[in-house]
C-alpha positions in Angstrom: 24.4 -1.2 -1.7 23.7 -1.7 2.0 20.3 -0.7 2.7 18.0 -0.3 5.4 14.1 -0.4 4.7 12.0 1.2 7.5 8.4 0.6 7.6 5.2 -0.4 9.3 4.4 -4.2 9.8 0.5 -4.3 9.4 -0.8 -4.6 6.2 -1.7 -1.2 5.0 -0.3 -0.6 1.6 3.4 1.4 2.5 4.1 -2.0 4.5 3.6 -4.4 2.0 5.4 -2.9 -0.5 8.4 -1.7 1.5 8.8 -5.5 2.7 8.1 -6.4 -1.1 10.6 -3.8 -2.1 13.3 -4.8 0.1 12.4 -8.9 -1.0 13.4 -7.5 -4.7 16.4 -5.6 -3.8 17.5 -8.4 -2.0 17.1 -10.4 -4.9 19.2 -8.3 -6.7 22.2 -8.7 -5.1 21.9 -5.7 -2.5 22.0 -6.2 1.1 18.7 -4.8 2.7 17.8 -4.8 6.6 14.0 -4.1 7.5 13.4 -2.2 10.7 9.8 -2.0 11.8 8.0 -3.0 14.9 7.0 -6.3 14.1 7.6 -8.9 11.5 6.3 -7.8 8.6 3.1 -9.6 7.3 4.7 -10.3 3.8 8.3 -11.3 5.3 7.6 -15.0 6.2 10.2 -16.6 4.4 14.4 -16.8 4.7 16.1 -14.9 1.9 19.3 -14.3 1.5 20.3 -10.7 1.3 17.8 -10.1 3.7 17.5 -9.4 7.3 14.5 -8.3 10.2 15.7 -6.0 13.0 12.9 -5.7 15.9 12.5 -2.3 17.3 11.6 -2.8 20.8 10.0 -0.1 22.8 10.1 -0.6 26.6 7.6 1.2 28.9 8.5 3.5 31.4 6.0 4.6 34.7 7.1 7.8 33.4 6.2 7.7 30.1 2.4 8.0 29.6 2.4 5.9 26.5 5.5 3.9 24.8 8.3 6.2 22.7 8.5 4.5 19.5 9.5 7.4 17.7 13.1 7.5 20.1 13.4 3.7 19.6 13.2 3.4 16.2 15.8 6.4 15.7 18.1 4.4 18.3 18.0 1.4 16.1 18.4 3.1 12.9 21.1 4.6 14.4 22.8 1.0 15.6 21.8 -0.7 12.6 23.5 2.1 10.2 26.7 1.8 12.5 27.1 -2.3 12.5 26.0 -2.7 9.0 27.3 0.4 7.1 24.3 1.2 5.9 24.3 3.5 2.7 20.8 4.6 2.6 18.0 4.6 5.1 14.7 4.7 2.9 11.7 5.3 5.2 8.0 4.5 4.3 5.4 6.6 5.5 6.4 10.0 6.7 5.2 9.6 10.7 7.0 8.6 12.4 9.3 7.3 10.3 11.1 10.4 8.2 11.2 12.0 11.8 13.5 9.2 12.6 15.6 9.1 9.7 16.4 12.5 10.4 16.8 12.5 14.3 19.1 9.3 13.3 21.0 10.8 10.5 21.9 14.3 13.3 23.2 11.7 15.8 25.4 9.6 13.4 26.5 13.2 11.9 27.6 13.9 15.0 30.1 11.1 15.7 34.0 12.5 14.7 34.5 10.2 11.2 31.0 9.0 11.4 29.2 7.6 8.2 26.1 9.0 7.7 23.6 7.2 5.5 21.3 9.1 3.0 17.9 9.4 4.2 15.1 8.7 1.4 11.3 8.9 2.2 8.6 7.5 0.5 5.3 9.3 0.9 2.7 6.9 0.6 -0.9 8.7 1.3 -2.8 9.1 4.3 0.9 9.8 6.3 0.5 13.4 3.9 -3.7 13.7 3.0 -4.5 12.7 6.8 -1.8 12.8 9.4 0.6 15.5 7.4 -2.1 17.8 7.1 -3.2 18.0 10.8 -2.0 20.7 12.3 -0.5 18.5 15.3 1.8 17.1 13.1 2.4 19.3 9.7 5.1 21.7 10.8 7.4 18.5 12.0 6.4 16.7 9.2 7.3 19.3 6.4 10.2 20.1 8.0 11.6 16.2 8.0 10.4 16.0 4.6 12.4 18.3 3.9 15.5 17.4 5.6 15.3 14.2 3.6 18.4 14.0 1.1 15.5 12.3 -1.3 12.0 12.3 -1.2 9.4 9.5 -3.4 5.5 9.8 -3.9 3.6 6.7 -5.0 1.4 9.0 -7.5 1.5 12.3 -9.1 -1.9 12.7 -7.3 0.2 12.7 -4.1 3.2 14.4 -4.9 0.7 17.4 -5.4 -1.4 16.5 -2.4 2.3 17.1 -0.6 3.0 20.4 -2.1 -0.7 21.7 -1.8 -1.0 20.5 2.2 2.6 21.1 3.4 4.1 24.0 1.2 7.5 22.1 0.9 9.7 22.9 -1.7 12.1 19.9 -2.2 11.9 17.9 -5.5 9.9 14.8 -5.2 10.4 12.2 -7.7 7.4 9.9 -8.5 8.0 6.1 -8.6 4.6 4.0 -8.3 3.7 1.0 -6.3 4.2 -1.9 -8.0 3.4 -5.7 -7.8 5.2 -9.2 -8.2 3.0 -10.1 -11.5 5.1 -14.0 -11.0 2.9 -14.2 -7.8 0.0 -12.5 -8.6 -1.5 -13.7 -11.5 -4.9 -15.6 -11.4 -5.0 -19.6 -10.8 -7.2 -22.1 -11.3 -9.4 -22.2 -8.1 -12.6 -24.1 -9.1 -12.8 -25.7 -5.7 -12.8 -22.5 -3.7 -14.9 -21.3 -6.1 -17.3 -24.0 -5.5 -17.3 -23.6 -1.7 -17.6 -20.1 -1.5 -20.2 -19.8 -4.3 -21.9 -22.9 -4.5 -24.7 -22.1 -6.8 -22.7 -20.5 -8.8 -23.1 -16.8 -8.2 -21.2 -13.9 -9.2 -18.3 -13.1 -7.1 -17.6 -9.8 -6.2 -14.5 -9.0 -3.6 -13.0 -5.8 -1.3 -10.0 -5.7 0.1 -8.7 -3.1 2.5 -7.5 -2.3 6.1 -11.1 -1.7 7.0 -10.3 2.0 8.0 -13.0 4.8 7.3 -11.1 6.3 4.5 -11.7 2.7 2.7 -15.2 2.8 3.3 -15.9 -0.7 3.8 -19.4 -0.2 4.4 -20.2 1.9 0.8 -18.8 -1.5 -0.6 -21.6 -3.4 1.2 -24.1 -1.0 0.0 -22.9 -1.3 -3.6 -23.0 -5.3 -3.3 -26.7 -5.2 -2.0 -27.5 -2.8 -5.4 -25.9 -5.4 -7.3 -27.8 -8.5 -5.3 -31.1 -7.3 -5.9 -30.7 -7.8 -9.6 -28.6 -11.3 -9.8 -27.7 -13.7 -7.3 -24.3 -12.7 -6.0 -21.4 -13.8 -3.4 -19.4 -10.8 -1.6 -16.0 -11.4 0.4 -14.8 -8.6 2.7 -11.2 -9.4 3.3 -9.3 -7.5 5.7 -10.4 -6.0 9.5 -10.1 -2.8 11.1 -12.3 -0.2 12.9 -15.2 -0.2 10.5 -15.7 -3.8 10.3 -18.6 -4.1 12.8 -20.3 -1.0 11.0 -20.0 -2.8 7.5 -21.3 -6.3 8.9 -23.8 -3.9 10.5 -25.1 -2.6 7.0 -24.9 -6.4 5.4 -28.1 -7.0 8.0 -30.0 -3.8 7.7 -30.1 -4.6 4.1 -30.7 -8.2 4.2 -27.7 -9.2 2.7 -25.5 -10.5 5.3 -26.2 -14.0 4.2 -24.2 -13.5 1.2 -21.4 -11.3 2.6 -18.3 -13.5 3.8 -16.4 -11.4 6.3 -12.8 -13.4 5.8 -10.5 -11.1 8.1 -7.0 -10.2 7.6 -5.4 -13.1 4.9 -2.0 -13.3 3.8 -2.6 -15.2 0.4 -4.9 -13.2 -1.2 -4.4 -14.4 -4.5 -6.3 -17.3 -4.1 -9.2 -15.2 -3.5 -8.7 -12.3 -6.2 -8.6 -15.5 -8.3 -12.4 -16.5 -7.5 -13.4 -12.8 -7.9 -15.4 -11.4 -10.9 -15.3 -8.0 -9.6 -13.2 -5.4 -7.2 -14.6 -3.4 -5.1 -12.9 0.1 -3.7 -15.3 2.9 -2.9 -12.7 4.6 -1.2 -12.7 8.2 0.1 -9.1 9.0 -1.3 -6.8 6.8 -2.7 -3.0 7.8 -3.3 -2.6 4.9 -5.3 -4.0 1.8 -4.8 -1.9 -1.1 -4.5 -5.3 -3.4 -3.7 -6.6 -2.6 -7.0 -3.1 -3.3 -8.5 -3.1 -7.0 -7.0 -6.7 -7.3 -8.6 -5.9 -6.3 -12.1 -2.8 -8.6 -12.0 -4.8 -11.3 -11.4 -7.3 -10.4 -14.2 -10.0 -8.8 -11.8 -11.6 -5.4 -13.4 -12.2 -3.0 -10.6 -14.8 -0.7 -9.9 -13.5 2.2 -7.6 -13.6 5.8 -7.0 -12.3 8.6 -9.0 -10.4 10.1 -6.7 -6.2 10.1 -6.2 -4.1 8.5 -7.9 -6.5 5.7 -8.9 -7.0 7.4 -12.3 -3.1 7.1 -12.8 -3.7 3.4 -12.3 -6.8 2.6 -13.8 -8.3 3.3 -17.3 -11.9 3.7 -17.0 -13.8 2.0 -19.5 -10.9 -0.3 -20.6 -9.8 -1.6 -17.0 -12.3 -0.8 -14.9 -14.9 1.5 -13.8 -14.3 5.2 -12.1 -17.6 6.5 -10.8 -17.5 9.5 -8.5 -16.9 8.8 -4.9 -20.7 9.3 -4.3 -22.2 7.5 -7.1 -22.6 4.5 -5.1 -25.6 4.1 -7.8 -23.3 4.3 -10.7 -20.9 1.5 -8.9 -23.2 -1.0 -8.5 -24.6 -0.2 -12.4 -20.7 -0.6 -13.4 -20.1 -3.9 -11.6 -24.2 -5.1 -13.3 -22.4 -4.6 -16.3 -19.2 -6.3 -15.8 -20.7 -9.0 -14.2 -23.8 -9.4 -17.1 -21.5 -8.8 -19.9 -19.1 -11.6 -20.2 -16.8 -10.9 -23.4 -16.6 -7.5 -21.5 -15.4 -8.5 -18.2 -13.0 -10.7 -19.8 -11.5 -8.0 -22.2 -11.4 -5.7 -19.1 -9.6 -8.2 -17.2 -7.4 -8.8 -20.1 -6.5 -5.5 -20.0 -5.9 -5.3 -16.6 -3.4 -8.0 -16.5 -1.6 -5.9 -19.5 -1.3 -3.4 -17.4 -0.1 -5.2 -14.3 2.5 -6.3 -16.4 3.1 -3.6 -18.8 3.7 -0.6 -16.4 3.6 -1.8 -12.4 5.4 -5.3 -12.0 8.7 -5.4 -9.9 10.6 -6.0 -12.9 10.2 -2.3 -13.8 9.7 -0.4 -10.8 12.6 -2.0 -8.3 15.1 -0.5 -10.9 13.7 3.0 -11.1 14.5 3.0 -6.8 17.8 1.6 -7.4 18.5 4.5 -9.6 17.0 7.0 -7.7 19.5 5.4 -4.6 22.5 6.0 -7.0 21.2 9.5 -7.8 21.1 10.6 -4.1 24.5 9.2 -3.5 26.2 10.6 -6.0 24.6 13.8 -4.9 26.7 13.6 -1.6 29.7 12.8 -3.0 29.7 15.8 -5.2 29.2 17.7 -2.1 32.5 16.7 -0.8 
């Protein structure tokens, strides 16, 4: 199949694995053509099979602010046309099922024209956030709707979609998924030894540092856990509520111990040193960041909220306290971190699940069969 991938290029979670899905694809003998913005941040190397298109958005004195939105659906549009494209699977409803569809009308209207099938893949705060404003929701449902296939990342979401929008197409669940090859823990002792060089505990949080992750509840939990045991915490990622997290590290006189390590693109190495995840989150569709951790043996200690049930089993993976039990966190990661024939079954058992339900292996195929589904639909249609 030709296929075109359209995503965001920051590392938010519907990035990564869009880029990660079309790597797989690519892999698989299917031609796959990213569209986004920017290179995205887990597309660095050559592969064949797979090819970046740049959307580029020139500014206009008329235009107040730059029209991504009519760029991207141009170069969908060219892309389809020069490549042949069979199916156009956007990630993240805004803008991006808004320009499948506003692409899709335009090459329908061409006399002989092919017309890719337009797939979106709901990801989270695109539906719990964005969809549900009223700025947005009407245009939103109505693309959704007009999509010849639509994917949620978690039953959580798929209900979250029908609950906030009231559309009535089928969506098909398929869950985020992870490269278990890649990520798996390594042998790290030297990092180790440099980030916690007296050898304390090792607890890590990784996120896009936006309010929803709620960087600064995982600072709080850390300083629960520091006043019991010496302890090491790296914050890795940056976005708006960075300053307010480093901000909490010094009211509670813990900054000293909290390494703020910014956005990294090899994270493994540092899951690897880790003894504990932390993800306090307000909502979570999925997860993917606690995904990476259990694949590389790191139990995780999150809220129960979304779709983070559906991807981790409290008591035998991790630890699900309620999203305001910032007490009961920091009691759950005490324990991990105290009991060591524990932490290592849970991380055991995170692995196992990594492997077992969520690696590539098993997830790429369910999309590649969903892709067959959808065309097949159209050609009974004509």
């Amino acid at each position: 199949m030709n296929i075109g991938i359209v995503c965001y290029a920051s590392v938010g979670g519907s990035g990564i694995i869009a880029t990660e899905l079309g790597k797989v694809l690519a892999s698989r003998g299917h031609r796959v053509h990213i569209l986004s913005s920017d290179t995205p941040v887990r597309l660095n190397d050559y592969q064949p099979g797979l090819s970046f298109h740049r959307v580029e958005t020139p500014s206009y004195p008329l235009f107040r602010e730059p029209q991504y939105l009519l760029s991207l659906a141009n170069k969908i549009v060219q892309v389809s046309r020069d490549e042949r494209l069979d199916i156009v699977h956007a990630h993240y409803a805004i803008p991006h099922a808004t320009a499948g569809y506003l692409a899709r009308q335009i090459l329908s209207s061409a006399p002989d024209g092919e017309v890719p099938r337009v797939i979106t893949t709901l990801h989270g705060t695109d539906i719990t956030l964005l969809g549900a404003d009223p700025s947005y929701r009407e245009t939103v449902a109505f693309c959704i709707q007009q999509s010849d296939g639509v994917t949620a990342v978690s039953e959580s979401l798929k209900a979250d979609t029908y609950r906030a929008l009231g559309v009535e197409c089928d969506i098909r669940v398929i869950p985020n998924f992870v490269d278990c090859t890649l990520n798996q823990r390594r042998d790290v002792g030297a990092l180790r030894e440099r980030l916690a060089p007296r050898g304390q505990a090792v607890l890590i949080h990784v996120s896009n540092f936006r309010p929803v992750k709620r960087p600064a509840a995982a600072v709080e939990v850390f300083a629960k856990v520091r006043r019991r045991m010496p302890a090491k915490l790296l914050m890795v990622g940056d976005g708006p509520d960075r300053p307010r997290a480093a901000e909490v590290a010094r009211d509670l006189g813990v900054a000293v111990d909290v390494e703020f390590l910014g956005e990294q693109e090899q994270v493994v190495p540092l899951l690897s040193v880790a003894d504990v995840f932390l993800l306090p989150s307000e909502q979570e569709s999925f997860g993917l960041a606690a995904l990476e951790a259990m694949a590389c043996e790191v139990p995780v200690v999150a809220s129960r909220v979304g779709g983070l049930p559906e991807v981790i089993e409290d008591g035998v993976t991790g630890y699900l306290p309620a999203v305001d039990d910032l007490d009961g966190m920091a009691a759950a990661a005490l324990t991990l971190l105290t009991d060591t024939p524990r932490r290592r079954a849970m991380a055991a058992a995170a692995r196992r699940t990594a492997v077992e339900r969520y690696s590539d292996a098993r997830i790429a195929p369910k999309y590649e069969a969903y892709y067959e589904e959808v065309l097949a639909a159209r050609t009974a249609l004509l």
